[in-house]
TIKEGU-883169 format. One line per field, with one value per residue (C-alpha): x, y, z; residue number from 1; residue in three letters. Coordinates in pm, 1 decimal. Example, Ala and Ser with C-alpha at 12.3 -4.5 7.8 and 13.67 -1.06 7.14 Angstrom:
px <- 1230.0,1367.0
py <- -450.0,-106.0
pz <- 780.0,714.0
n <- 1,2
res <- ALA,SER
***
This chain:
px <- -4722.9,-4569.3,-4709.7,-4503.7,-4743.8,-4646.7,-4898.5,-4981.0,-5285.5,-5502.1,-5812.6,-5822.0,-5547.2,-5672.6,-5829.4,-6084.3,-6107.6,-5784.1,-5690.8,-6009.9,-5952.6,-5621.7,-5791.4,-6058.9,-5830.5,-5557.9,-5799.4,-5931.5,-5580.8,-5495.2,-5815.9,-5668.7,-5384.2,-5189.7,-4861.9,-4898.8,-4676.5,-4778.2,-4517.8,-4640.2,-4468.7,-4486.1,-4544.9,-4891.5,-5095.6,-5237.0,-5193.8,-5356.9,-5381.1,-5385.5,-5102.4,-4727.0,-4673.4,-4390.4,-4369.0,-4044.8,-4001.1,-4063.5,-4059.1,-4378.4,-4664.0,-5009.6,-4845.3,-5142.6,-5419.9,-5236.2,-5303.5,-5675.9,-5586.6,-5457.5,-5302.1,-4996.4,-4836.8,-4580.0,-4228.0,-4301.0,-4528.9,-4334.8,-4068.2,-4162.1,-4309.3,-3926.4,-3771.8,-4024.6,-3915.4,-3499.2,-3634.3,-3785.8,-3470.8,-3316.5,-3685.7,-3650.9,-3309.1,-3454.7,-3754.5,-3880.8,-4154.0,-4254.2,-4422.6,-4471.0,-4828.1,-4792.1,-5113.8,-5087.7,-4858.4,-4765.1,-4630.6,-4475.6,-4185.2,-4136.4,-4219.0,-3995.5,-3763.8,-3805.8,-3839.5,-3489.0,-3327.5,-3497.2,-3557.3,-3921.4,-4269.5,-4397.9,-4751.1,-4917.4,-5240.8,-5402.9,-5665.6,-5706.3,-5493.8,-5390.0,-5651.5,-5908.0,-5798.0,-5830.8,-6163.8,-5930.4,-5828.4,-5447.6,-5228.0,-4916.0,-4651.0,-4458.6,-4738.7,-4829.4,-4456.8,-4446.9,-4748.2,-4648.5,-4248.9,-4388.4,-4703.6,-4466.5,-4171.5,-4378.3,-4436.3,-4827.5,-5085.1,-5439.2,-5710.2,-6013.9,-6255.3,-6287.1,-6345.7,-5948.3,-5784.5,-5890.8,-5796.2,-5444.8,-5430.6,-5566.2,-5358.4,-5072.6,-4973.9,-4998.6,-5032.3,-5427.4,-5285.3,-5062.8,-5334.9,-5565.6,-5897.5,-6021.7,-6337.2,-6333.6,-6565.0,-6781.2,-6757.4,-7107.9,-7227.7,-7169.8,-7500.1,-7610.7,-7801.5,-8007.4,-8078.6,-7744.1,-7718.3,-8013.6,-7860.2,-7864.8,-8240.0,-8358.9,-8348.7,-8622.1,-8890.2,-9202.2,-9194.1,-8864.0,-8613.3,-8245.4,-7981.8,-7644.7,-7307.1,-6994.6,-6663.0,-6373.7,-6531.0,-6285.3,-6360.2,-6304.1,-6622.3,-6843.0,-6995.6,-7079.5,-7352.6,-7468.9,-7533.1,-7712.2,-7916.4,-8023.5,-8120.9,-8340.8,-8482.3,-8549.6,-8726.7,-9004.6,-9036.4,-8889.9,-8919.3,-8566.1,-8236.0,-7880.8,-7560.0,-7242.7,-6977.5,-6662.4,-6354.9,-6134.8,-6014.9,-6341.6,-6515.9,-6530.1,-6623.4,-6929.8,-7037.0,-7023.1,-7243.8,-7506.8,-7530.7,-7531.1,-7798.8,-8062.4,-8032.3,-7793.5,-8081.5,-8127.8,-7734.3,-7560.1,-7186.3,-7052.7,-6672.1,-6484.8,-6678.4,-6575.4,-6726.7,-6994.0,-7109.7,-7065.9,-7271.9,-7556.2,-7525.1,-7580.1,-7859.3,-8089.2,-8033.5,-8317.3,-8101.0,-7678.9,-7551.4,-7225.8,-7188.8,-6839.8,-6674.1,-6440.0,-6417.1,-6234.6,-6460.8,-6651.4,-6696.6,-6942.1,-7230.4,-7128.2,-7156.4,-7451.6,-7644.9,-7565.0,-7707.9,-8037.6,-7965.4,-8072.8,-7795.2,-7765.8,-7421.2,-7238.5,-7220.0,-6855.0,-6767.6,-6623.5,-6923.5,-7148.8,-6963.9,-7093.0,-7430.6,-7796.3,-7994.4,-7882.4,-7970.7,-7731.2,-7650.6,-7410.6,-7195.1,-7311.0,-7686.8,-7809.0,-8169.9,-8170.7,-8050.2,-8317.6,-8524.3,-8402.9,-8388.9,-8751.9,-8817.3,-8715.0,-8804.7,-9184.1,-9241.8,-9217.8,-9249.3,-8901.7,-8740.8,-8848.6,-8674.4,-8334.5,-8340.2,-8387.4,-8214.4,-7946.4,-7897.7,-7863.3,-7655.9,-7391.9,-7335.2,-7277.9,-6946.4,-6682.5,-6316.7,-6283.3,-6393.1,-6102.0,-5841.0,-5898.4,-5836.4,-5505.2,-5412.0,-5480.4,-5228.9,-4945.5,-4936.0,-4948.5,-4646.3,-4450.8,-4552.8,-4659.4
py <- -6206.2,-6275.6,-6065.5,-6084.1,-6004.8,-5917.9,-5918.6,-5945.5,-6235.7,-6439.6,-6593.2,-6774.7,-6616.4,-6247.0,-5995.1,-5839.5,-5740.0,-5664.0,-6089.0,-6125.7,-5894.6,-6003.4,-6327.7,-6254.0,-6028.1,-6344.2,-6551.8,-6341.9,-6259.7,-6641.5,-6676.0,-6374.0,-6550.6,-6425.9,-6611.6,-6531.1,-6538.0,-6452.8,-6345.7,-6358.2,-6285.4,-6593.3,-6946.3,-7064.5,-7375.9,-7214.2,-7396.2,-7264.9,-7419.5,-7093.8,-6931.3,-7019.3,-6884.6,-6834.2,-6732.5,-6494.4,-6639.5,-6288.8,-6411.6,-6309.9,-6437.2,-6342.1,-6170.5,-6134.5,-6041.8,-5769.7,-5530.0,-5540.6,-5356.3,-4973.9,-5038.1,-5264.7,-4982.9,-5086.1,-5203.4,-5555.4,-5488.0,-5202.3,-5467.5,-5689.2,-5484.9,-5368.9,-5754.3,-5855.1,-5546.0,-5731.1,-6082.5,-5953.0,-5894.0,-6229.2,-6323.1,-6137.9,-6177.7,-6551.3,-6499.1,-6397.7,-6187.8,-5873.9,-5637.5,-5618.0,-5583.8,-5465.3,-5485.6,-5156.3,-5000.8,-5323.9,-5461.6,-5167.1,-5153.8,-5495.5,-5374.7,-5138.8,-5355.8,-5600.0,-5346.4,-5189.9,-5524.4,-5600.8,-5287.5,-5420.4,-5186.5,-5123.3,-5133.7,-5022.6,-5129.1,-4892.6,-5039.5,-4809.9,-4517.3,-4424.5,-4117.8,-4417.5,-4650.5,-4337.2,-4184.4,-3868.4,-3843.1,-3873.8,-3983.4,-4256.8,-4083.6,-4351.6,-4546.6,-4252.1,-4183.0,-4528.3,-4522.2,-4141.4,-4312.0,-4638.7,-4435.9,-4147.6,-4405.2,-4653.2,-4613.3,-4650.5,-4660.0,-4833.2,-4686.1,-4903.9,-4623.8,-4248.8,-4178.2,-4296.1,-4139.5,-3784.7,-3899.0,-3972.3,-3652.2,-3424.0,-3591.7,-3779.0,-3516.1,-3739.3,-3661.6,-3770.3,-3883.1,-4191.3,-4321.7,-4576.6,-4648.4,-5060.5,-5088.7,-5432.8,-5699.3,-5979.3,-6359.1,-6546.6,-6724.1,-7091.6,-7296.9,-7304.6,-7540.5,-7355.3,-7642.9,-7679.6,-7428.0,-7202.8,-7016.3,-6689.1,-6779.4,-6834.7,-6463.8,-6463.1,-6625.7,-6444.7,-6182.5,-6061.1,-5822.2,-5919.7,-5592.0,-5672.0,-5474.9,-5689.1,-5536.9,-5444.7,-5266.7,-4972.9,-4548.6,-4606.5,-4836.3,-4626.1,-4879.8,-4618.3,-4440.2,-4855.4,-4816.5,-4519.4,-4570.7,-4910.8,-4698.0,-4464.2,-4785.7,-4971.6,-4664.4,-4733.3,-5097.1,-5312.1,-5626.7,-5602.0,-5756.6,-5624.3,-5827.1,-5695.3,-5909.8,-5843.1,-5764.9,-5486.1,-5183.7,-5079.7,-5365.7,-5375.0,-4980.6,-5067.8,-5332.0,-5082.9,-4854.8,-5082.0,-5112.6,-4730.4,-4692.3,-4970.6,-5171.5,-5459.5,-5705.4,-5658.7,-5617.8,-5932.0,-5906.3,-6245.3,-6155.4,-6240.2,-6459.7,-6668.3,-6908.9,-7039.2,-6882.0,-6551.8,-6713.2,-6780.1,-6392.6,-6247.6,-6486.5,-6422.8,-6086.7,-5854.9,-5538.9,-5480.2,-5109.2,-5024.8,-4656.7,-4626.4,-4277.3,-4305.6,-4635.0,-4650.1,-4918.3,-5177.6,-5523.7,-5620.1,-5472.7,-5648.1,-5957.3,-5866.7,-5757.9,-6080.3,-6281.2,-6117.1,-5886.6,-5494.2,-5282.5,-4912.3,-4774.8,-4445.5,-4198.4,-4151.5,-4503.0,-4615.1,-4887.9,-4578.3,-4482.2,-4841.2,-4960.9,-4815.2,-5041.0,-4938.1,-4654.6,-4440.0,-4185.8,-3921.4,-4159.6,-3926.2,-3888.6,-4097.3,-3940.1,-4015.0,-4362.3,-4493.5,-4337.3,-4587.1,-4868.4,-4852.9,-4777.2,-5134.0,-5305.8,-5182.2,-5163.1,-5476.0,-5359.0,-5162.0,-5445.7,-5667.8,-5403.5,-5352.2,-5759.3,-5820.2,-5538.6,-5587.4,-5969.7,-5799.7,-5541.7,-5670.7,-5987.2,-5725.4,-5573.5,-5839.4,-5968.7,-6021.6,-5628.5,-5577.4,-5814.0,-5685.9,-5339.1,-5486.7,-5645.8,-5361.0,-5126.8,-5391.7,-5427.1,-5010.2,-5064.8,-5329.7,-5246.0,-5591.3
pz <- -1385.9,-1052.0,-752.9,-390.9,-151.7,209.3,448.9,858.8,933.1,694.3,810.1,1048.7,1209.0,1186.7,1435.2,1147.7,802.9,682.1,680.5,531.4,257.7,166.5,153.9,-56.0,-326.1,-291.4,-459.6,-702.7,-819.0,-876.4,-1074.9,-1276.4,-1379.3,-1157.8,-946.4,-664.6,-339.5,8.9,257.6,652.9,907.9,1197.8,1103.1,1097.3,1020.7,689.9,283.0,-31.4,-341.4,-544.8,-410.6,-201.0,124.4,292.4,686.2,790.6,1093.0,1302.6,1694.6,1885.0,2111.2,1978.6,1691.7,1518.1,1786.3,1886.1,1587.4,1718.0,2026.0,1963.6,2327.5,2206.0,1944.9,2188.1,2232.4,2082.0,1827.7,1680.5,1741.5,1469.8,1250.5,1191.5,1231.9,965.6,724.9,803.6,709.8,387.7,210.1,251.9,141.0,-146.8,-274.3,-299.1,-507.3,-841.6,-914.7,-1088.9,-821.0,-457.7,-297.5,60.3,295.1,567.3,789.2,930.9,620.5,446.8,549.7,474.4,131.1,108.3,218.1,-76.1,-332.5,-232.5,-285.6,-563.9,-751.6,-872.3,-841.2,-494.9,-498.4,-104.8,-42.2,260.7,416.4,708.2,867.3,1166.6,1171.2,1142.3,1385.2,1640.3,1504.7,1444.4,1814.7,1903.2,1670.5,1768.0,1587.0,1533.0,1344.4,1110.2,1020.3,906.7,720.1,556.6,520.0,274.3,99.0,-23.7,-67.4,-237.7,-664.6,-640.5,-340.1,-352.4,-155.5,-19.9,-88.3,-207.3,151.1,239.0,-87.1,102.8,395.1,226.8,55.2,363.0,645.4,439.6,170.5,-112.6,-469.4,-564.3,-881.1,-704.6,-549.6,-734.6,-526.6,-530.2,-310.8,-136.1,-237.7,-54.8,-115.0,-176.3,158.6,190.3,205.7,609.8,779.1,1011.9,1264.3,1338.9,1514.2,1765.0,2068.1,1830.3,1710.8,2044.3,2082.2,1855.8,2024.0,2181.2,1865.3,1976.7,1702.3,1719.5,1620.9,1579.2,1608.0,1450.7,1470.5,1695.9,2004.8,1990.6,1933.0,1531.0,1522.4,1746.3,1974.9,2206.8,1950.6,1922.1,2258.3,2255.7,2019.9,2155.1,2480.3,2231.3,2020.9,2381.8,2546.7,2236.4,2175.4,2445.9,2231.8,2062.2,2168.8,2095.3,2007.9,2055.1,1842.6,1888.7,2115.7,2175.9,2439.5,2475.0,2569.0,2944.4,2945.8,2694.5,2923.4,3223.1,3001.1,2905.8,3272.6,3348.1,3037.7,3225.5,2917.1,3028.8,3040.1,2667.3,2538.3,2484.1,2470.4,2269.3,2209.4,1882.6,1649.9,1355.5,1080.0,1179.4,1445.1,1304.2,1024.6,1274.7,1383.0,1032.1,976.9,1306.5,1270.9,1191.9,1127.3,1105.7,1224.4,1180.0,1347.5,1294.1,1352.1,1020.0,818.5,534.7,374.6,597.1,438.8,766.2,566.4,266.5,441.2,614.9,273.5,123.3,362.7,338.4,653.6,613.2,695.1,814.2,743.0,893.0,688.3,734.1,585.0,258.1,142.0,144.9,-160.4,-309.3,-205.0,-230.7,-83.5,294.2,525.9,610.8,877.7,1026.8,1317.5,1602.1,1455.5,1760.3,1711.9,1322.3,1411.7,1635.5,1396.3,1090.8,1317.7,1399.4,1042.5,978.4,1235.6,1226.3,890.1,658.9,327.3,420.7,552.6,311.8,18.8,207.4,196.1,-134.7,-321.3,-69.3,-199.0,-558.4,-491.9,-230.1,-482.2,-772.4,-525.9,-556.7,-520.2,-895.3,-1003.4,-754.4,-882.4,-1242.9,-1119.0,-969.7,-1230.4,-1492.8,-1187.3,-1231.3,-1570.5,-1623.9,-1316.1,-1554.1,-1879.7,-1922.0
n <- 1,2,3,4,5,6,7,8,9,10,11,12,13,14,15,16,17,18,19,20,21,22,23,24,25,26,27,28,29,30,31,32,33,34,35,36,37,38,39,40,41,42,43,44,45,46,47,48,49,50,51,52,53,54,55,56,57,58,59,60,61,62,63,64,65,66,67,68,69,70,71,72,73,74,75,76,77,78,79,80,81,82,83,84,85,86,87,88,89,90,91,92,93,94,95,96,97,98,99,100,101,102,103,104,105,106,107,108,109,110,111,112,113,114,115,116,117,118,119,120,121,122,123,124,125,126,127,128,129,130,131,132,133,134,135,136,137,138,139,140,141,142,143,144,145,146,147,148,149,150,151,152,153,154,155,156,157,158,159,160,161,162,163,164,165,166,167,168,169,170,171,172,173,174,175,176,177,178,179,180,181,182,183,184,185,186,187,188,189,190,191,192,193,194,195,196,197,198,199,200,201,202,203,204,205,206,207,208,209,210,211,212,213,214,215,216,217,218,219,220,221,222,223,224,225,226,227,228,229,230,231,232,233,234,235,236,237,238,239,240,241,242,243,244,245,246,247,248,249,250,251,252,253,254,255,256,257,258,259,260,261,262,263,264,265,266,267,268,269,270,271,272,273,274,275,276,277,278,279,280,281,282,283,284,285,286,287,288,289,290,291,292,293,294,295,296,297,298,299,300,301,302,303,304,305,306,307,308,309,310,311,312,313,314,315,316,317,318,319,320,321,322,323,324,325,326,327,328,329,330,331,332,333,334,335,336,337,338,339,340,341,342,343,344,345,346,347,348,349,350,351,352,353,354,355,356,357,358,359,360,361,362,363,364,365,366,367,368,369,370,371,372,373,374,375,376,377,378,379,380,381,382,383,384
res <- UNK,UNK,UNK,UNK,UNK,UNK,UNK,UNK,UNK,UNK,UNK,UNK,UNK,UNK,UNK,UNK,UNK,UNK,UNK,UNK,UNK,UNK,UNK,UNK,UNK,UNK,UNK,UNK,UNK,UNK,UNK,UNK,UNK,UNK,UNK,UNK,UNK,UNK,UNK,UNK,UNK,UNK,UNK,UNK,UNK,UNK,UNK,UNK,UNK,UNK,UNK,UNK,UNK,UNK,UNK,UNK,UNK,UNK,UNK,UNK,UNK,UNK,UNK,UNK,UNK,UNK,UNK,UNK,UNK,UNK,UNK,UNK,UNK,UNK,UNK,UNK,UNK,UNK,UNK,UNK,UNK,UNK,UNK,UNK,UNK,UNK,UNK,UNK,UNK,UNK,UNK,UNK,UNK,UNK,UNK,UNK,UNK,UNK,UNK,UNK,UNK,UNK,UNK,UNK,UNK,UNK,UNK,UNK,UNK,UNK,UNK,UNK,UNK,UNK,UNK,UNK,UNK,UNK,UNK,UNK,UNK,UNK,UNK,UNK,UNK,UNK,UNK,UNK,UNK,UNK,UNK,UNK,UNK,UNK,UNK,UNK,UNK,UNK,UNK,UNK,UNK,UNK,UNK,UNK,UNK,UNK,UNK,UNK,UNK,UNK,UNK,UNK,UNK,UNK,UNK,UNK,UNK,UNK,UNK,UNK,UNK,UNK,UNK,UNK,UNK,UNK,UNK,UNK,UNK,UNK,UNK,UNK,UNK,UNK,UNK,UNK,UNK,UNK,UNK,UNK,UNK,UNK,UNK,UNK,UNK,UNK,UNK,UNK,UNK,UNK,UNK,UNK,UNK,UNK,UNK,UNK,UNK,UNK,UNK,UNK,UNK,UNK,UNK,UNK,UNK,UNK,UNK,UNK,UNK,UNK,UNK,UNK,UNK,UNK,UNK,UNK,UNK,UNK,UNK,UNK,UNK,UNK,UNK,UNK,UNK,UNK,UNK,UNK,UNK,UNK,UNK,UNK,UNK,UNK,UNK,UNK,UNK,UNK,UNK,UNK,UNK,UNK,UNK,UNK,UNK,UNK,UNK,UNK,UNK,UNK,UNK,UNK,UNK,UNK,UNK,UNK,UNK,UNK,UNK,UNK,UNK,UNK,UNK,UNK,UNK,UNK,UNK,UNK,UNK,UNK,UNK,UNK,UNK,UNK,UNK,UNK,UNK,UNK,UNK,UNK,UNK,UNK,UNK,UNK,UNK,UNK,UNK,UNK,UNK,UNK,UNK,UNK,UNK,UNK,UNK,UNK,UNK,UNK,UNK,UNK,UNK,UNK,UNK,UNK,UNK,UNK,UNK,UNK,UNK,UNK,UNK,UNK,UNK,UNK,UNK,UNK,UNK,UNK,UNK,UNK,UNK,UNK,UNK,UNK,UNK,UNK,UNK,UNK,UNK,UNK,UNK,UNK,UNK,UNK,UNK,UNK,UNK,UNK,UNK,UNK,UNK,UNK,UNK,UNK,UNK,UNK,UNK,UNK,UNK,UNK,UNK,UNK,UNK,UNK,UNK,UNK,UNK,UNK,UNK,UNK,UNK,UNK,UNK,UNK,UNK,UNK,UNK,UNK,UNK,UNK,UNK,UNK,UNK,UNK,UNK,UNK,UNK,UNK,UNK,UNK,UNK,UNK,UNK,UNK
***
């Protein structure tokens, strides 16, 4: 079976999860058997053994950063998004395959490009919305007609979670029965060597907690209720530090209010993290939140849970649909939060549970369960 799959970044040219999904279901696919062909849309310095790629040639500084900030649904990003959907049908008229796989708003177009040309399956994969990406604030119009355009357009839609397929059906007018949900997956941690690396253990020293926040630091991923909460966990034991990984539009305004809260002294803003350093985050950590005001899955937790790190989840998330062994609360539940936090932090025999079942569970959620579920789509698609 031969799968065209059009996407925007793969690690380590991404801004977040969506190039490290593709990744991880890329892989999974190959060791499924199947062909597989990766469209993107700017050269890059990227090779895979388990699958071609081929770069469209779109023209663009920064092409790929700039999905992480809501502010550039602009002139040039909106730009290429079309140019890449033009370069796709000389792209396709040149290849073979069986089915096109295209990864959010950015790339369907492109996919519909290539399945007009072609006439094969269009398979879109939706990995967030536009309702998301604005925690259900103001729309950009021009993003959700897109998005509404390629999902009704398209022959089948894959939604990360329960949690997005309602989404899709409440603010996209879909037909439930088009959409197939595939929960992401995790890949196992590579071995570590911990005294390679300190600066994020160093926190640690004098009996001191370490909380960590990884994501983009925009309104979808509620870093403000982080904030908050670290005010309410601070007032009651002083002995914790808070990381803030990540970048985004709200980063300079979260700094300011870390400042205004009297907890600046205790927040630690680190930007974007990668490999191993990242790594080294997930590892000192005593305790992952991830607030966010809608997520349509969240892998963070994943790879927090898998790396021995408890986890509490929003409510309002996809990977709530998925794991037990997490605690889990309404976004805007400040109170409840710095409730659960303490919960871990003071009492061991919690902790200690989260860790271990977490390990279990988390490695039980993978890329292969979603590839098979792919695969089993395309071949109802083909009638392979």
């Amino acid at each position: 079976m031969r799968v065209l799959m059009i996407g925007w970044e793969l690690p380590p040219y991404n801004s977040g999860g969506l190039g490290t999904a593709c990744l991880g279901l890329a892989k999974s696919l190959s060791d499924e058997g199947v062909e597989l062909t990766f469209v993107l849309p700017k050269k890059v310095d990227l090779s895979f053994a388990f699958m071609r790629l081929i770069f469209a040639g779109v023209e663009g500084q920064e092409i790929f950063l700039r999905y992480a900030d809501p502010g550039a649904y602009g002139g040039d990003l909106l730009r290429e998004v079309r140019e890449y959907a033009r370069r796709l049908v000389s792209i396709a008229k040149q290849e073979q395959f069986d089915i096109i796989h295209a990864h959010d708003w950015l790339s369907f177009g492109a996919g519909l490009a290539a399945r007009n040309i072609s006439g094969k399956p269009l398979v879109v994969h939706v990995h967030a919305t536009e309702s998301d990406r604005t925690g259900g604030g103001s729309v950009n119009p021009v993003v959700y007609a897109l998005e509404k355009t390629g999902m009704q357009m398209a022959d089948s839609v894959i939604a990360i979670s329960h949690f997005t397929k309602a989404g899709l059906v409440a603010d996209y007018a879909l037909d439930q029965n088009k959409i197939k949900v595939v929960h992401n997956g995790v890949d196992p941690p590579k071995p570590f060597d911990f005294k390679m690396g300190k600066s994020f253990f160093e926190l640690k020293k004098n009996g001191h907690k370490v909380v960590v926040f990884v994501g983009r630091i925009t309104l979808q991923k509620g870093p403000d209720y982080f904030l908050r909460a670290a005010k309410g966990v601070l007032d009651r034991y002083p002995s914790v530090y808070f990381l803030m990984v990540g970048s985004g539009d709200m980063e300079r305004q979260m700094i300011m209010e870390a400042a205004k809260l009297g907890i600046a002294d205790k927040v630690f803003f680190t930007g974007f993290l990668r490999d191993r350093e990242l790594e080294e985050v997930y590892r000192a950590a005593d305790l992952l939140v991830m607030p966010s005001v809608s997520e349509p899955f969240g892998i963070v937790p994943l790879e927090a849970m898998i790396r021995g790190t408890p986890v509490i989840i929003s409510k309002q998330s996809g990977v709530s649909e998925v794991v037990n062994h997490a605690l889990k609360a309404d976004f805007w539940d400040v109170d409840e939060m710095v409730n659960q936090i303490l919960a871990i932090l003071h009492y061991q025999p919690l902790s200690e549970t989260l860790r271990e079942e977490g390990v279990k569970e988390s490695g039980q959620i993978t890329w292969a369960a979603a590839a098979q579920k792919c695969v089993d789509l395309y071949r109802s698609m083909i009638k392979v």
